[in-house]
C-alpha positions as CSV (number, residue, x, y, z in Angstrom):
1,X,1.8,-31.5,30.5
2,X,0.6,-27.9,30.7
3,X,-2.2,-26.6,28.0
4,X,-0.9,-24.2,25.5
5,X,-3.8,-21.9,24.2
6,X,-3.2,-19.6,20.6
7,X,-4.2,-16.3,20.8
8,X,-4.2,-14.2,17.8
9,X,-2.1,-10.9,18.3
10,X,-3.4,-8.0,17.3
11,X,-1.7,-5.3,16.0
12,X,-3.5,-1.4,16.5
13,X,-3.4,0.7,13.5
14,X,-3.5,4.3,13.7
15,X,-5.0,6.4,11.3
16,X,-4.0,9.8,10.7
17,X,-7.2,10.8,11.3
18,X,-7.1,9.3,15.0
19,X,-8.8,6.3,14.1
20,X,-7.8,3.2,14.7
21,X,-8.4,-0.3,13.4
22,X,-7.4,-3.8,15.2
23,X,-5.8,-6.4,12.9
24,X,-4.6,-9.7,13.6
25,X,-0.9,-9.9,13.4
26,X,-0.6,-13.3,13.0
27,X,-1.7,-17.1,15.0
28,X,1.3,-17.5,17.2
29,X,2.6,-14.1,17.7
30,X,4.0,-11.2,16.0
31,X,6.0,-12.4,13.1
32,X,8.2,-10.7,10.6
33,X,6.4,-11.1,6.9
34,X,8.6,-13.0,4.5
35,X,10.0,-12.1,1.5
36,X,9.9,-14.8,-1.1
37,X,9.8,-14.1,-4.5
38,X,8.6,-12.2,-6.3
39,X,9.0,-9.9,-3.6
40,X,12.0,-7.9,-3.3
41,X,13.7,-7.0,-0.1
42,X,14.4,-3.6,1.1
43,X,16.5,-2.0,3.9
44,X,16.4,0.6,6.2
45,X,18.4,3.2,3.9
46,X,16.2,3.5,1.6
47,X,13.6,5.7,3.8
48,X,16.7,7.4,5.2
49,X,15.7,11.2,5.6
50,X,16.3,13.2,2.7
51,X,15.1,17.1,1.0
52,X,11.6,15.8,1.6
53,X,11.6,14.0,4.4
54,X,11.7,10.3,3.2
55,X,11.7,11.5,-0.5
56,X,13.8,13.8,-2.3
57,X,10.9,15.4,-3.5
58,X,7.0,16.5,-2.4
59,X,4.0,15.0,-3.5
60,X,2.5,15.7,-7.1
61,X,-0.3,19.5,-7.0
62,X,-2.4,17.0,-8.5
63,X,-3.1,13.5,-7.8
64,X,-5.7,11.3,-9.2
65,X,-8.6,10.6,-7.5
66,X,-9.3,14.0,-5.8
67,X,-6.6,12.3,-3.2
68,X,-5.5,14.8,-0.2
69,X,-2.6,16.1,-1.0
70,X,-2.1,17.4,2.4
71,X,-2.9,13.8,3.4
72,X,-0.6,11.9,1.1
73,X,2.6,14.4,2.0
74,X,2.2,13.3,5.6
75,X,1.7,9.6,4.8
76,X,4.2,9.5,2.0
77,X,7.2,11.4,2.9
78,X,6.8,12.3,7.3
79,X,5.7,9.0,8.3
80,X,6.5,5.1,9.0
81,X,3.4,3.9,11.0
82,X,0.2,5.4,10.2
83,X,-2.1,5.4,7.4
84,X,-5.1,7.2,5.6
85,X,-8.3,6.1,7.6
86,X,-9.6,2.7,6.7
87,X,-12.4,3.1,4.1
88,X,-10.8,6.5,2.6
89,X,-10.1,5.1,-0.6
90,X,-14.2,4.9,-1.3
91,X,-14.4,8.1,-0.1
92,X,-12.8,9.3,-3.2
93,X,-13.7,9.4,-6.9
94,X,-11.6,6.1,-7.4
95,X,-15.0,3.8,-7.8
96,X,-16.1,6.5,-10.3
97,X,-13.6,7.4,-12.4
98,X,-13.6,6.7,-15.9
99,X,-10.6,4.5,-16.0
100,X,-11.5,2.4,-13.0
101,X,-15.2,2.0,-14.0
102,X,-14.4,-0.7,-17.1
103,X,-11.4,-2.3,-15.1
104,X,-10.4,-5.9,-15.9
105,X,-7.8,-8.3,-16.8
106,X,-7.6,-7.0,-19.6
107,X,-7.9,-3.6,-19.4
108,X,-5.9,-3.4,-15.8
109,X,-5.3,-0.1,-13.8
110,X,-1.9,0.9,-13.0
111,X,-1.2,3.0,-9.6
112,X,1.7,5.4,-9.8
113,X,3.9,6.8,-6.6
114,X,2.4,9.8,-5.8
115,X,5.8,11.5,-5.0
116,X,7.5,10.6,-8.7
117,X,5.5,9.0,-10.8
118,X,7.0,6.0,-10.8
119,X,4.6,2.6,-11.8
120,X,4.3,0.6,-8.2
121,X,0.8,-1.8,-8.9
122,X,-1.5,-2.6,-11.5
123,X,-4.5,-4.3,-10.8
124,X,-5.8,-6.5,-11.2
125,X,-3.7,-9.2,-12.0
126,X,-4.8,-13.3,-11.9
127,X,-8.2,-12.3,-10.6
128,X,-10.8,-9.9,-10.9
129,X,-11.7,-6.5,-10.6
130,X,-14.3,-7.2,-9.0
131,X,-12.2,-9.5,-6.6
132,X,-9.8,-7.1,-6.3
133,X,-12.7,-4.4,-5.3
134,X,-14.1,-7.0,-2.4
135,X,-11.1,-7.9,-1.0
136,X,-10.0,-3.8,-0.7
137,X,-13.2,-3.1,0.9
138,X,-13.0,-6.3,3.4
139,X,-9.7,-5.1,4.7
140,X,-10.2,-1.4,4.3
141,X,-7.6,-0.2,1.9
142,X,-6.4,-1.3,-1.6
143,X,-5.0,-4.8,-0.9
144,X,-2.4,-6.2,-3.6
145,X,-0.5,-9.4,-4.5
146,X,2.6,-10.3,-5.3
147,X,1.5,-10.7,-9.0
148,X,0.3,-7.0,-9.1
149,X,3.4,-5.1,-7.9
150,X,5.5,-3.8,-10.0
151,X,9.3,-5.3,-7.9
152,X,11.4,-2.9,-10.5
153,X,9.9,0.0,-8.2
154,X,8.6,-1.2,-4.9
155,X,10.4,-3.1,-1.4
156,X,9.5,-4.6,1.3
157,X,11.5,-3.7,4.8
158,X,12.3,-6.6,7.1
159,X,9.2,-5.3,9.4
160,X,6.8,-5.8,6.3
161,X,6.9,-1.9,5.5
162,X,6.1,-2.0,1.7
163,X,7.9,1.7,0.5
164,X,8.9,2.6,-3.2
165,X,13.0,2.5,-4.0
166,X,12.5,6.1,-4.0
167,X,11.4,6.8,-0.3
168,X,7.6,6.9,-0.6
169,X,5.7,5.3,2.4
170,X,3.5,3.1,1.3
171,X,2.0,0.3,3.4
172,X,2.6,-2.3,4.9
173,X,2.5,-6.2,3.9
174,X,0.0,-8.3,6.0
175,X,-0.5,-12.0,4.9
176,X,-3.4,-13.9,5.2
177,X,-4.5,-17.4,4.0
178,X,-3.3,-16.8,0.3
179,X,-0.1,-15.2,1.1
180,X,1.4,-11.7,1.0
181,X,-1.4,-9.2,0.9
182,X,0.0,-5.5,0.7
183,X,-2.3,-3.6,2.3
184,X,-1.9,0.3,0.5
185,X,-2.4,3.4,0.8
186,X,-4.6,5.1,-1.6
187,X,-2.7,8.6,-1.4
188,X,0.1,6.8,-1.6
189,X,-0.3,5.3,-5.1
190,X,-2.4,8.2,-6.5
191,X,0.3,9.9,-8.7
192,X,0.2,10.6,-12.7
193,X,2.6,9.2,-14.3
194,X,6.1,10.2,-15.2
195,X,7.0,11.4,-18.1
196,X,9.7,9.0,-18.1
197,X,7.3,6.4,-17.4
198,X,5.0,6.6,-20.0
C-alpha cells in the first residue's frame, strides 16, 4: 500500500498593489466553498458587464474611511481576482473613527456597498469587537461570518466570490476551522448609505 501524504494548497493572492499573499486553499486540494445557509448562492450573471463595468454605476465621491476611491472603482466594478493589499484596511481611519471606536454587540457597525449604498455586513455579530478586530488583522482584511452578512444584499459564486446582487466585487469566502470566513474588501464595503436604506 503506497503512502499518501496531505499537502495544503496554497492559493496566491494578488494585490492590486503587486503584492501578494499565500493562503492555504484548503487540506486536500482546491475545493469549491459551500453554500449552506444562511448563505445565499449566486451566479455568474450577476457580475455580467454592465454601464460600470460590473455595476451599473461608479463608486460613491466619498467613501468612509478616507478609502481610495481610485482603489475601490478598480476592485469594485473592473475586477474578479485581486484585492486591496493585505493590511490596507488599518491603514485607514477605520480603527479611529468615531463610529468604530465604541463598537460592540450592542452598538454594531454596519458596512455599506461602496457602489450603492446598499447594507452588506454589520459587525460584529455573536462575538466581539474586539474578536472581530483580531481575527481581521490575523488574516489581513475584514473577515466576516455568516451571522454578520446581510443575505438580502450579498452572494456567494460557486468559486467562493462573495459580490453584492448589484455587481460590486467584494471578496472572496475562505473557510477555516469555524466555517465560512468572508474575507472583504475594505473599499469594497466603504459606502454611505442609501437614502433608501436608511
Amino acid at each position: 500500500m503506497k503512502a499518501t501524504h496531505l499537502v495544503p494548497s496554497l492559493l496566491l493572492i494578488a494585490g492590486l498593489s503587486g503584492q501578494q499573499h499565500l493562503v492555504t486553499a484548503g487540506l486536500f486540494g482546491p475545493s469549491q466553498p459551500r453554500c449552506d445557509a444562511p448563505c445565499v448562492a449566486g451566479d455568474e450573471s450577476i457580475m455580467s458587464p454592465k454601464e460600470h463595468g460590473t455595476s451599473h454605476v461608479p463608486v460613491q465621491s466619498n467613501l468612509r474611511w478616507q478609502c481610495d476611491r481610485k482603489v475601490a472603482d478598480r476592485i469594485c466594478n473592473y475586477n474578479r481576482h485581486y484585492a486591496e493589499y493585505s493590511g490596507y484596511w488599518e491603514t485607514t481611519t477605520f480603527l479611529s473613527d468615531p463610529s468604530t471606536q465604541d463598537a460592540s454587540e450592542e452598538k454594531p457597525v454596519t458596512f455599506y456597498d461602496s457602489n450603492t449604498g446598499n447594507p452588506l455586513f454589520t459587525a460584529p455579530v455573536g462575538r466581539s469587537w474586539r474578536e472581530f478586530l483580531i481575527e481581521s488583522r490575523y488574516h489581513g482584511w475584514p473577515s466576516f461570518r455568516d451571522a454578520e452578512v446581510h443575505w438580502e444584499t450579498v452572494r456567494m459564486l460557486p468559486n467562493g466570490e462573495t459580490v453584492s446582487i448589484d455587481g460590486t466585487h467584494l471578496g472572496h469566502n475562505l473557510p477555516d476551522r469555524s466555517g465560512p470566513r468572508y474575507c472583504i474588501n475594505l473599499v469594497s464595503i466603504a459606502g454611505n448609505p442609501s437614502t433608501d436604506t436608511e
